[in-house]
C-alpha positions in Angstrom: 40.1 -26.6 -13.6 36.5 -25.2 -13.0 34.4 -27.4 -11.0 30.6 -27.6 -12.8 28.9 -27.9 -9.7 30.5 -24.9 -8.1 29.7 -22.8 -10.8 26.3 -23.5 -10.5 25.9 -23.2 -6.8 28.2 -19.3 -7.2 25.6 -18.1 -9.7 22.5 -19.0 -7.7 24.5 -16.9 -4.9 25.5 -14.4 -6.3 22.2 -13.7 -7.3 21.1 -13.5 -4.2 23.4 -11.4 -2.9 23.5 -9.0 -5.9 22.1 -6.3 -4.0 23.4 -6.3 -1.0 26.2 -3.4 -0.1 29.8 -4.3 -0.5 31.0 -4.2 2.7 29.2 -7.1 3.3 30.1 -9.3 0.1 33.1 -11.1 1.4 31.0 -11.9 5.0 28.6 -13.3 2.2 31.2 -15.4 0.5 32.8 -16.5 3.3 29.8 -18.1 4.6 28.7 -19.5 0.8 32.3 -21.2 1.4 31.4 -22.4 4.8 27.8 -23.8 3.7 29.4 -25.6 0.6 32.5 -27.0 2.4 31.7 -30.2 1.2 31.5 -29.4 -2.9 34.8 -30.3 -4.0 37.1 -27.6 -4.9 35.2 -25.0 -3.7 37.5 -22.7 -3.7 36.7 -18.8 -5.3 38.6 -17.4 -8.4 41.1 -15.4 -6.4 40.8 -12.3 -8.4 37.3 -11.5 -8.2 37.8 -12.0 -4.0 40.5 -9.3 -4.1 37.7 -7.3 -6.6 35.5 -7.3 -4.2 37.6 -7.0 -1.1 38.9 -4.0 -2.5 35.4 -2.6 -3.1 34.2 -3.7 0.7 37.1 -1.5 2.1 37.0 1.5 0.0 33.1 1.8 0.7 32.6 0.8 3.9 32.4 4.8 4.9 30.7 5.9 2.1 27.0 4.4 2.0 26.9 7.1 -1.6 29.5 5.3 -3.1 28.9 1.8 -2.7 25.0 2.6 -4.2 27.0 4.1 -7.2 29.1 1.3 -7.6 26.0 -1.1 -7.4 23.8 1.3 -10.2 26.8 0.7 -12.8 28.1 -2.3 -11.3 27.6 -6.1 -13.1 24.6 -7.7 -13.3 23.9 -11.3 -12.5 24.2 -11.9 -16.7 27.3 -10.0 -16.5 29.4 -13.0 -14.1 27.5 -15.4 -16.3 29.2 -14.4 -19.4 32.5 -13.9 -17.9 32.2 -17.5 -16.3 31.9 -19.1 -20.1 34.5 -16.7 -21.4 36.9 -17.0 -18.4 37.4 -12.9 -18.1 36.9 -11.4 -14.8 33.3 -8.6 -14.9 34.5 -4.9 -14.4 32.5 -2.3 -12.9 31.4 -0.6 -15.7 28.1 1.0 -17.0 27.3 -0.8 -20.2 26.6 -4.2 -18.4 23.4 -5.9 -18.5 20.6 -5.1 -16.8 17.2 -6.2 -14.9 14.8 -4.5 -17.9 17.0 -5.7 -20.9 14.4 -8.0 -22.9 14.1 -11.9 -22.6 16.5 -13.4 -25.3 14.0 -16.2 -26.7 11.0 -13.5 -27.0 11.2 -10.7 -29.4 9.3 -7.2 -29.0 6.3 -8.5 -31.6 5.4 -11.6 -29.2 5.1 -9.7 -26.2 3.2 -6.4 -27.9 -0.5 -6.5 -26.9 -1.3 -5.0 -30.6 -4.2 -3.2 -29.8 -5.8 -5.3 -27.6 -8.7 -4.2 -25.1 -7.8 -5.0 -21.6 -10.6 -4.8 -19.0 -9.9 -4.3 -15.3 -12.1 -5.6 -12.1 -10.8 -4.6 -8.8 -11.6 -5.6 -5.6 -10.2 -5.6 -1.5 -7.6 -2.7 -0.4 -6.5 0.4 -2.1 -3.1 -1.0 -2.3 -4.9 -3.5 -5.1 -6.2 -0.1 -6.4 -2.7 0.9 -7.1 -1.2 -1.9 -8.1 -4.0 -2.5 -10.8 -2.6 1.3 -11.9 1.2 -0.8 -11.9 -0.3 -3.5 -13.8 -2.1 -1.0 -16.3 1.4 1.2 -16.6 3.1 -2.2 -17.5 0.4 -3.6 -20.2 0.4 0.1 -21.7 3.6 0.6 -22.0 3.6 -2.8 -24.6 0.7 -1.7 -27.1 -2.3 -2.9 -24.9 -5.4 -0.3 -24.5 -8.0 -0.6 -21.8 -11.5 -0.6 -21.8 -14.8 -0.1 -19.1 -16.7 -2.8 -20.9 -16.2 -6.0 -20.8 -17.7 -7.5 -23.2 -15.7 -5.1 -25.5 -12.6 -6.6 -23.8 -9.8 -8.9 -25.2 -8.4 -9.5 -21.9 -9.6 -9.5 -18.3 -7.8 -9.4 -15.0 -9.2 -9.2 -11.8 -7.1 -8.1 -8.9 -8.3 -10.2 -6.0 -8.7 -10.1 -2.7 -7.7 -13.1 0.2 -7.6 -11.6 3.1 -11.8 -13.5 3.7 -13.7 -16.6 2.4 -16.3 -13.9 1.2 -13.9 -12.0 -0.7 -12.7 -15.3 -2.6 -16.3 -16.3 -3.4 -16.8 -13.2 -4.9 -14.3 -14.0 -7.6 -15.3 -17.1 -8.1 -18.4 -16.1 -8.9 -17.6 -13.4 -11.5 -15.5 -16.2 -13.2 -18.4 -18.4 -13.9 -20.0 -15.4 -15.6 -16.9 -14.6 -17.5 -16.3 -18.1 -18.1 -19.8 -18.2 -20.2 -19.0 -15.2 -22.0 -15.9 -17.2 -23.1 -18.1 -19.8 -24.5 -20.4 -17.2 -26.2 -16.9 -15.8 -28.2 -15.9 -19.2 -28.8 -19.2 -20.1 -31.1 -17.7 -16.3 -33.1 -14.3 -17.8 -33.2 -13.2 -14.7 -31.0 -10.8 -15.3 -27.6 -11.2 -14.0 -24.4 -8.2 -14.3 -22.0 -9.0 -14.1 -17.9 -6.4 -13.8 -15.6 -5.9 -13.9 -12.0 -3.9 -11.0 -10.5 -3.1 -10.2 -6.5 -3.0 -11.6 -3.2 -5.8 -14.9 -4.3 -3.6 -15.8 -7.0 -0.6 -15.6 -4.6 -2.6 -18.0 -2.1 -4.3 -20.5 -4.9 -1.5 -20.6 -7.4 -2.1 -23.3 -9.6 -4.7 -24.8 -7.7 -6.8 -21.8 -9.6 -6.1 -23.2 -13.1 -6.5 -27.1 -11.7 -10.4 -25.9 -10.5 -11.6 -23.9 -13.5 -11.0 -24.2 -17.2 -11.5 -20.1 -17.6 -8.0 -18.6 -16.2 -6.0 -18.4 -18.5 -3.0 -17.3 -16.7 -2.1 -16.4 -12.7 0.1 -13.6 -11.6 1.1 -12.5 -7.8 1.6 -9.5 -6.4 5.3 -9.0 -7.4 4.8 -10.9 -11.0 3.1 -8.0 -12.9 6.1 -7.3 -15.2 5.9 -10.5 -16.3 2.5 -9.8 -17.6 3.0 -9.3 -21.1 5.0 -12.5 -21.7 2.2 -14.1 -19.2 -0.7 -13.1 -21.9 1.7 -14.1 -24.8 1.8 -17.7 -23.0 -1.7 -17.7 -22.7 -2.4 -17.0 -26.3 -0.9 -20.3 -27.4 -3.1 -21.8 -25.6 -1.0 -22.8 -22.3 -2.2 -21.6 -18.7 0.3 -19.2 -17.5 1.2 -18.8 -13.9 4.2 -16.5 -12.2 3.3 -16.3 -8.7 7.4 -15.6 -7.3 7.3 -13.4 -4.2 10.3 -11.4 -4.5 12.4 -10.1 -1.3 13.1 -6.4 -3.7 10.4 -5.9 -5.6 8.9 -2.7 -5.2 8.2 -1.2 -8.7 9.5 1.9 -8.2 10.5 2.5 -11.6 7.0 2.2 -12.9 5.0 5.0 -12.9 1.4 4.2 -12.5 -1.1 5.1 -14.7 -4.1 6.6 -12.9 -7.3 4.9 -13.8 -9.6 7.7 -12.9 -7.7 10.3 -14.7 -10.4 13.2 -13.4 -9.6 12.2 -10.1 -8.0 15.0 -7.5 -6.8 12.2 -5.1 -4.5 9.8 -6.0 -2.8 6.5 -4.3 1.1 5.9 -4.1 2.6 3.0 -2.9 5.7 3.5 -0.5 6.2 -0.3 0.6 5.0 -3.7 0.1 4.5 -7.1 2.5 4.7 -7.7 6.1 6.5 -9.0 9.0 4.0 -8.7 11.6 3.0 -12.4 11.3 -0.3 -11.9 12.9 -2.1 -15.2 13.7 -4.9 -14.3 11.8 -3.3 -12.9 8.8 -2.9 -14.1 5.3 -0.6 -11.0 4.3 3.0 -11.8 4.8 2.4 -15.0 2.7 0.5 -13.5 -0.1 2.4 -10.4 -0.2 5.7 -11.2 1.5 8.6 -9.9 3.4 8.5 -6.3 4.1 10.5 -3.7 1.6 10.9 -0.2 1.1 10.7 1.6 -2.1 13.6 4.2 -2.3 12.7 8.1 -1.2 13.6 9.6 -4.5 11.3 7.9 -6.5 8.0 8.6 -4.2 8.9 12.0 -4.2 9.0 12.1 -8.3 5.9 10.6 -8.3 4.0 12.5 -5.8 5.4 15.6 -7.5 4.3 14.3 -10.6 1.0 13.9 -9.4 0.9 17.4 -7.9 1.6 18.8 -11.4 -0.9 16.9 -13.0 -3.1 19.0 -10.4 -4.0 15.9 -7.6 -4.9 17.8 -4.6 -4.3 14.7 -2.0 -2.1 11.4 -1.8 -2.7 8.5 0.2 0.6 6.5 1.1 -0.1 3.2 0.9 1.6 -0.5 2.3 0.3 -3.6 4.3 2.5 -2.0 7.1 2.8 1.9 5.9 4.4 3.3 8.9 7.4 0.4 9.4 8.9 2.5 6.2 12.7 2.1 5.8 14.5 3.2 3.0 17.6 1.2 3.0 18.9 2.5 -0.5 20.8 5.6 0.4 21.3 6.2 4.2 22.1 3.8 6.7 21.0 6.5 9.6 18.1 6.8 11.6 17.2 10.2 12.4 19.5 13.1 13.9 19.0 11.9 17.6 20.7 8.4 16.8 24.0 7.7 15.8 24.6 5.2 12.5 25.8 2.4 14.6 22.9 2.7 17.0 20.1 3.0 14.6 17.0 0.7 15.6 13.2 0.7 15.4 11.7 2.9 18.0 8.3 1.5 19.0 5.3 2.9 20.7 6.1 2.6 24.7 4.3 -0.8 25.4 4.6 -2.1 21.7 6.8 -5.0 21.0 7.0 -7.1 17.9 8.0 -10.9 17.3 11.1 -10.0 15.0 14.3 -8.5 16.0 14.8 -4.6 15.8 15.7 -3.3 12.5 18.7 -1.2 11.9 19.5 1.4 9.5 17.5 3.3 6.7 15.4 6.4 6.6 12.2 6.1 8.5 8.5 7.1 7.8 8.3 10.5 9.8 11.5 11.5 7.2 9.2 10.2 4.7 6.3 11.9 5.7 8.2 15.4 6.0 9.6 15.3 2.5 6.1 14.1 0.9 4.9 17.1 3.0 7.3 19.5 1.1 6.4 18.9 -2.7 3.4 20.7 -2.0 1.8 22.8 1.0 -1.4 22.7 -1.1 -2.1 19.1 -1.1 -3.2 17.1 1.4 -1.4 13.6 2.2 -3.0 11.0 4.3 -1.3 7.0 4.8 -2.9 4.0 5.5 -2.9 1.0 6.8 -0.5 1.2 9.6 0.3 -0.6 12.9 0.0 0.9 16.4 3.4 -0.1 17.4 5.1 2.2 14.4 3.9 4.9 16.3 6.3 6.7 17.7 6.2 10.3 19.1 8.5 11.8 15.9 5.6 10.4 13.8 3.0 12.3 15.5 5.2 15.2 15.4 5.4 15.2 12.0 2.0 15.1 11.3 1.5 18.2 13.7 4.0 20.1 12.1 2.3 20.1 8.7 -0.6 21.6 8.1 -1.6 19.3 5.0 -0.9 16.3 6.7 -4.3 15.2 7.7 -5.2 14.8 11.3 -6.4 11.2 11.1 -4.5 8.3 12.3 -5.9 4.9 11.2 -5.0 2.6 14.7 -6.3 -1.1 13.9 -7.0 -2.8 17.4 -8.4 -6.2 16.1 -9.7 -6.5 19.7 -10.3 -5.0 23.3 -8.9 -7.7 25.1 -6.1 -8.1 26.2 -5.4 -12.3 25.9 -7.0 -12.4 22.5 -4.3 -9.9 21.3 -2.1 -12.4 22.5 -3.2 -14.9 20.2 -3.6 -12.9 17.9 0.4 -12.1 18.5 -0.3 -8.5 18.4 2.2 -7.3 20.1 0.9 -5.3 22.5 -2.5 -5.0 25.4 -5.6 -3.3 25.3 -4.0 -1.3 28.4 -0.8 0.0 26.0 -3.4 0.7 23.1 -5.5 3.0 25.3 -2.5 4.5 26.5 -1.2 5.4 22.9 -4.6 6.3 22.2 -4.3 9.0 24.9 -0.6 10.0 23.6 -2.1 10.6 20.3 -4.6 13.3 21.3 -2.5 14.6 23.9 -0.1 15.6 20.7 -3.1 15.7 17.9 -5.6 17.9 19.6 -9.1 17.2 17.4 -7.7 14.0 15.9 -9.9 11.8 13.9 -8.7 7.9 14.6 -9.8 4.8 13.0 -9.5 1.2 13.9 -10.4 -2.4 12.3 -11.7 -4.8 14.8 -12.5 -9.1 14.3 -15.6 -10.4 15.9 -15.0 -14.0 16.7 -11.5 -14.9 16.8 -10.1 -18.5 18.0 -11.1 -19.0 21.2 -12.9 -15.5 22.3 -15.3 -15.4 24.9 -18.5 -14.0 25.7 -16.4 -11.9 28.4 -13.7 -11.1 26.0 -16.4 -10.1 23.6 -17.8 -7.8 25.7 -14.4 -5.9 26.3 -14.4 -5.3 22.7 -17.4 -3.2 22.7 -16.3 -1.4 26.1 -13.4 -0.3 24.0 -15.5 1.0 21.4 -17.2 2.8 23.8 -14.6 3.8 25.3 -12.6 5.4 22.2 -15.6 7.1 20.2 -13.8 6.0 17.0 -14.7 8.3 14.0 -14.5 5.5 11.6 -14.1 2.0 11.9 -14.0 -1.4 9.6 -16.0 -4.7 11.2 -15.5 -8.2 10.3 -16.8 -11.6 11.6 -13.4 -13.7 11.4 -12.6 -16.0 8.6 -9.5 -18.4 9.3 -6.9 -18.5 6.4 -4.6 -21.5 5.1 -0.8 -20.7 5.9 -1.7 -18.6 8.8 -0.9 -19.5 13.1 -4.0 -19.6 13.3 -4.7 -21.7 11.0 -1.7 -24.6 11.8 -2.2 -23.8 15.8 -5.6 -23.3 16.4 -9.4 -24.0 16.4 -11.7 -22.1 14.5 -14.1 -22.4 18.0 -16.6 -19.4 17.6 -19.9 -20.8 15.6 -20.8 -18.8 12.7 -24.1 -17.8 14.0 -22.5 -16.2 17.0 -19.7 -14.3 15.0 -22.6 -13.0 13.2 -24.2 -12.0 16.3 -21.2 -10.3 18.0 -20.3 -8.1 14.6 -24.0 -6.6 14.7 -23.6 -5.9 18.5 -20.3 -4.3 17.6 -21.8 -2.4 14.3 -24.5 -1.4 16.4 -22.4 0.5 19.8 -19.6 1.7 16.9 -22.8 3.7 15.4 -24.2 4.5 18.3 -20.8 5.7 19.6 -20.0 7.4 16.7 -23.2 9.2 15.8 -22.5 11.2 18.8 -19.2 12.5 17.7 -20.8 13.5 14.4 -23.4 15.4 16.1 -20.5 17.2 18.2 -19.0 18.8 14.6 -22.2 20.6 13.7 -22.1 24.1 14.0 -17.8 23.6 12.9 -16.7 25.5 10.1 -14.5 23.1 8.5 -12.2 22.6 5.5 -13.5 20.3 3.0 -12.2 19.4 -0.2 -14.8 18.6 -3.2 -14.3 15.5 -4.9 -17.3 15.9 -7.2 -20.9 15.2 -7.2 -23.0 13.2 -4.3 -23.6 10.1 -5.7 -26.8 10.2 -4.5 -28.2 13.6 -5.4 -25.9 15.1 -8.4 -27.6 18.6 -7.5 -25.3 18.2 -4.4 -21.1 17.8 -3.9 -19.5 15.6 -1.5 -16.6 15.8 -0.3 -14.3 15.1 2.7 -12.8 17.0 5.9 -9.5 16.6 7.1 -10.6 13.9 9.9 -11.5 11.6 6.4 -15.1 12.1 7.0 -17.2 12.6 4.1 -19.5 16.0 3.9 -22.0 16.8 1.6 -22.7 20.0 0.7 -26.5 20.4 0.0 -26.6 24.5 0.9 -24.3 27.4 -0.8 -24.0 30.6 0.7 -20.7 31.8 -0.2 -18.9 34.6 0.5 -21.8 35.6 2.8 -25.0 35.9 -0.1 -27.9 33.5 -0.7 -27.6 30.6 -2.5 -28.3 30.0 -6.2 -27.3 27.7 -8.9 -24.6 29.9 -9.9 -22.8 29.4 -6.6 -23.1 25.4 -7.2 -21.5 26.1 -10.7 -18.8 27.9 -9.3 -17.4 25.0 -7.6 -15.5 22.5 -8.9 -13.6 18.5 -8.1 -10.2 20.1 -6.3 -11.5 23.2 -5.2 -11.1 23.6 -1.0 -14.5 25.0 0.7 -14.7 26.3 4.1 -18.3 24.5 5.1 -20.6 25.0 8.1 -21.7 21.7 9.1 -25.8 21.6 9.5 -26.5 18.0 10.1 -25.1 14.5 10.9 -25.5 10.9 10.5 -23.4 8.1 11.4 -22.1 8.0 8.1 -21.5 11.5 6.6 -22.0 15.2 7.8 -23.9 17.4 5.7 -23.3 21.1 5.3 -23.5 25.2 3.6 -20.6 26.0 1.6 -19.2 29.3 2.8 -16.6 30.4 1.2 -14.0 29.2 -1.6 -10.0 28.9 0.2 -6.9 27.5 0.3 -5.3 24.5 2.5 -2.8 27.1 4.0 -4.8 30.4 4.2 -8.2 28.5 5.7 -7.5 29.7 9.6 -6.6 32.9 8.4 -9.7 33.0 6.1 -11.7 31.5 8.6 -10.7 34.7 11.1 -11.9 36.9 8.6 -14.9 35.8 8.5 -15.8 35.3 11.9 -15.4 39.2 12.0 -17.2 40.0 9.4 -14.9 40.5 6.3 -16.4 38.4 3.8 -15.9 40.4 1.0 -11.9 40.2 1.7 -12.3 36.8 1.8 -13.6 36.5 -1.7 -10.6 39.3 -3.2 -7.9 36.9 -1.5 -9.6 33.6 -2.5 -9.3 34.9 -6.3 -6.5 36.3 -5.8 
């Protein structure tokens, strides 16, 4: 007879372990049998142990097949119904699955009928892109989106929690949105505000206990639940879904591109973190580290590239710790399968055990590489330790992989990155520093860097700016410190450093990063460098900015192309997307300026470029149009 309570406990597992590959179903089992010893009658309906036996031992060798098997395999409805109607599940292909609707909501209470959603942004790109997720999602179920929001039936904010600062920010624009809801009220028109992102992940419900004007909370991996969400909402009920999911990844959701006019374009390759940093909010608003599967980023970057986007950014909290786990369980030619773990940069260590298995980023990098030799790709944000040499290589060996490597050193002393849990000392960061321009002649390198941590010193302080100095960063992101519920820090330490002096030390390390880096600006003029426009200066619309391949913006304020004066006609000729060989004229901290030469292509640019230095101008101009 079936024991109740075992069925219970065998859904709720096998839910769990729907995913995983099916050599390793009966270890699972085995140890669901050995953690719930104590139900009675727990033992497993023979035949779907030999089921799945069989499966574990005629996949084991063949990673292909078991990923077939689990595509048109059951779902987790599929034991459910067999439970009630006492029949085994077979692996078959017309079985539930994940996207079929909700059974107690029908299509009409989840369509968004016409209504105008209005978006607000703010933190990282990844919130960029997955506000481009959230759009695809609300889209795809009748909603429409406006720029105005007071034209706007809906508004969702995707927040930001990695500061105090960035919180306060929100909480401000929903006491203005929160009076506009009383303004619609008095017309007898609704106005629903949600919370999307990594401040509805923190808050959760505290959001909706501390002001009256959410209307509903989603986290990061909760945006397919959007439309019923808003449906909620409508009858009047606050609406919250902040799950974290250990597989969510949204890689069958194809983003739709806010700026539609835009040449570059974000995709997301990963999501979450498991650096645990002591100071970092991440891994608990975004959550464990996954992969999304190669196939589908290379769809959508080739997607993008026929829709004309001239660069892609690869995005996640921890870009470069990519592992696709869907379809290999190798790790690049030099290692065999059973061997397979991270490699780390040499003095890099992190606080989890090495992970096995998967295809790595510097696979990932060469096949984005490959849709198309005329589009640039960049990534961001990585972690120092994820770099090793066959991810420099890569970027080497690809002309339209940029030559900029974003390497976030939080700090220039050494005991402070061990609070910080880092992973690593300032003497193994300059050494990987020197690595990377040993292989990446001409690099550009970034970094992000905390004034003010638990603890720091006037001494330690100091050895912050001597690395800033010492490294003559191109770019670099500055923040005074701002502890974070949930974090180390936060349970195991004292937030020591008074405001005033965290103040203090991010101005004296704003002021030797621009001091520092106004000198390697000055250095590029006189370069002849490849730039590509992404439209007008925001400043001057007579003028075009765009950026090199070190990430550094240029604005073009002269045009003497293909080797005659200047005129407006030459301005008109260029256009968002097109690539511009540019002399650089003049240099600021902030931005290069410079004389457009000549119109080219990513891959003919060095030999345009030689052309030109002899002379040839007119050849350059035939080819170019050519």
């Amino acid at each position: 007879m079936e024991n109740p309570c075992m069925t219970v406990l065998l859904r709720g597992y096998l839910r769990r372990i729907r995913h995983k590959p099916p050599s390793r179903l009966c270890y699972c089992l085995s140890q669901f049998r050995g953690t719930h010893s104590n139900v009675k009658d727990n033992s497993i309906n023979p035949e779907v142990g030999r089921q799945i036996q069989a499966t574990s031992k005629n996949d084991i060798s063949s990673p292909v097949k078991h990923q077939q098997k689990l595509r048109t395999g059951p779902s987790l409805a599929s034991f459910i119904a067999a439970n009630n109607s006492g029949e085994v599940p077979a692996f078959q292909s017309d079985m539930l699955s994940s996207n079929d609707p909700v059974p107690y909501l029908n299509e009409r209470a989840l369509s968004g009928k016409g209504r105008k959603v209005y978006f607000e942004t703010y933190g990282c790109q990844m919130n960029v892109s997955d506000t481009e997720v959230a759009w695809s999602i609300l889209q795809s179920h009748g909603f429409h989106k406006t720029t105005d929001a007071k034209q706007a039936d809906v508004i969702l904010l995707m927040t930001c929690a990695i500061r105090e600062n960035a919180e306060q920010r929100i909480w401000n624009r929903l006491e203005h949105f929160g009076n506009m809801k009383k303004r619609r009220q008095k017309f007898q028109s609704s106005l629903k505000v949600g919370l999307l992102g990594c401040m509805a992940e923190r808050l959760k419900k505290k959001i909706v206990e501390r002001t009256k004007v959410v209307d509903l909370v989603a986290g990061p991996d909760a945006y397919r639940d959007l439309p019923r969400l808003l449906s909620e909402a409508c009858s009047g009920q606050a609406a919250i879904n902040v799950m974290l999911s250990m597989d969510e990844t949204y890689a069958d959701v194809v983003p739709v591109r806010l700026d539609q006019a835009s040449k570059t374009a974000f995709v997301s390759i990963m999501r979450g973190c498991d650096n645990m940093c002591s100071y970092c909010i991440v891994p608990f608003t975004r959550g464990r580290e996954r992969s999304r599967p190669i196939t589908s980023i290379i769809e959508e970057v080739q997607a993008l590239s026929d829709q004309g986007v001239k660069e892609v950014t690869l995005l996640g909290q921890n870009v470069n710790s990519y592992r696709d786990v869907s379809e290999e369980d190798y790790y690049g030619d030099a290692t065999p399968p059973q061997t397979g773990e991270t490699r780390l940069a040499d003095g890099f260590n992190t606080i989890y055990r090495s992970k096995r298995g998967g295809l790595r980023f510097a696979h990932l990098l060469e096949r984005v590489a490959g849709v198309n030799p005329e589009m640039r790709i960049r990534f961001t944000s990585p972690h120092p330790k994820d770099f090793p040499d066959e991810v420099l290589h890569a970027v080497k060996g690809h002309d339209n992989i940029c030559n900029q490597i974003h390497l976030p050193a939080q700090s220039g002393n050494s005991d402070v990155l061990e609070r910080m849990r880092r992973g690593y000392t300032r003497e193994a960061y300059i050494q990987l520093v020197d690595r990377v321009r040993t292989i990446l002649p001409g690099v550009s390198i970034s970094s992000d860097f905390i004034a003010g941590f638990c603890g720091e010193t006037e001494s330690e302080h100091e050895d912050t700016l001597s690395l800033l100095r010492l490294i003559r960063y191109n770019y670099a992101y500055l923040f005074a410190y701002s502890m974070r519920q949930k974090t180390h820090a936060y349970h195991r330490m004292s937030d020591d450093v008074p405001q005033d002096v965290k103040n203090r030390r991010l101005q004296e390390m704003i002021s030797v990063f621009r001091e520092a880096v106004l000198e390697v600006n000055r250095a590029q003029v006189g370069q002849v460098q490849l730039v590509l426009i992404e439209g007008p200066s925001k400043k001057d619309s007579s003028h075009l900015a765009g950026r090199n391949d070190g990430g550094t913006k240029v604005i073009l304020n002269e045009y003497q192309l293909n080797g005659q004066a200047g005129s407006a006609s030459d301005r008109q000729n260029l256009n968002t997307g097109d690539y511009v060989a540019a002399e650089i004229t003049d240099a600021s901290s902030q931005v290069l300026k410079g004389r457009a030469l000549f119109q080219t292509k990513l891959q003919k640019f060095s030999k345009d470029l030689n052309l030109w230095n002899n002379g040839e101008c007119g050849t350059v101009a035939h080819q170019t149009a050519v």
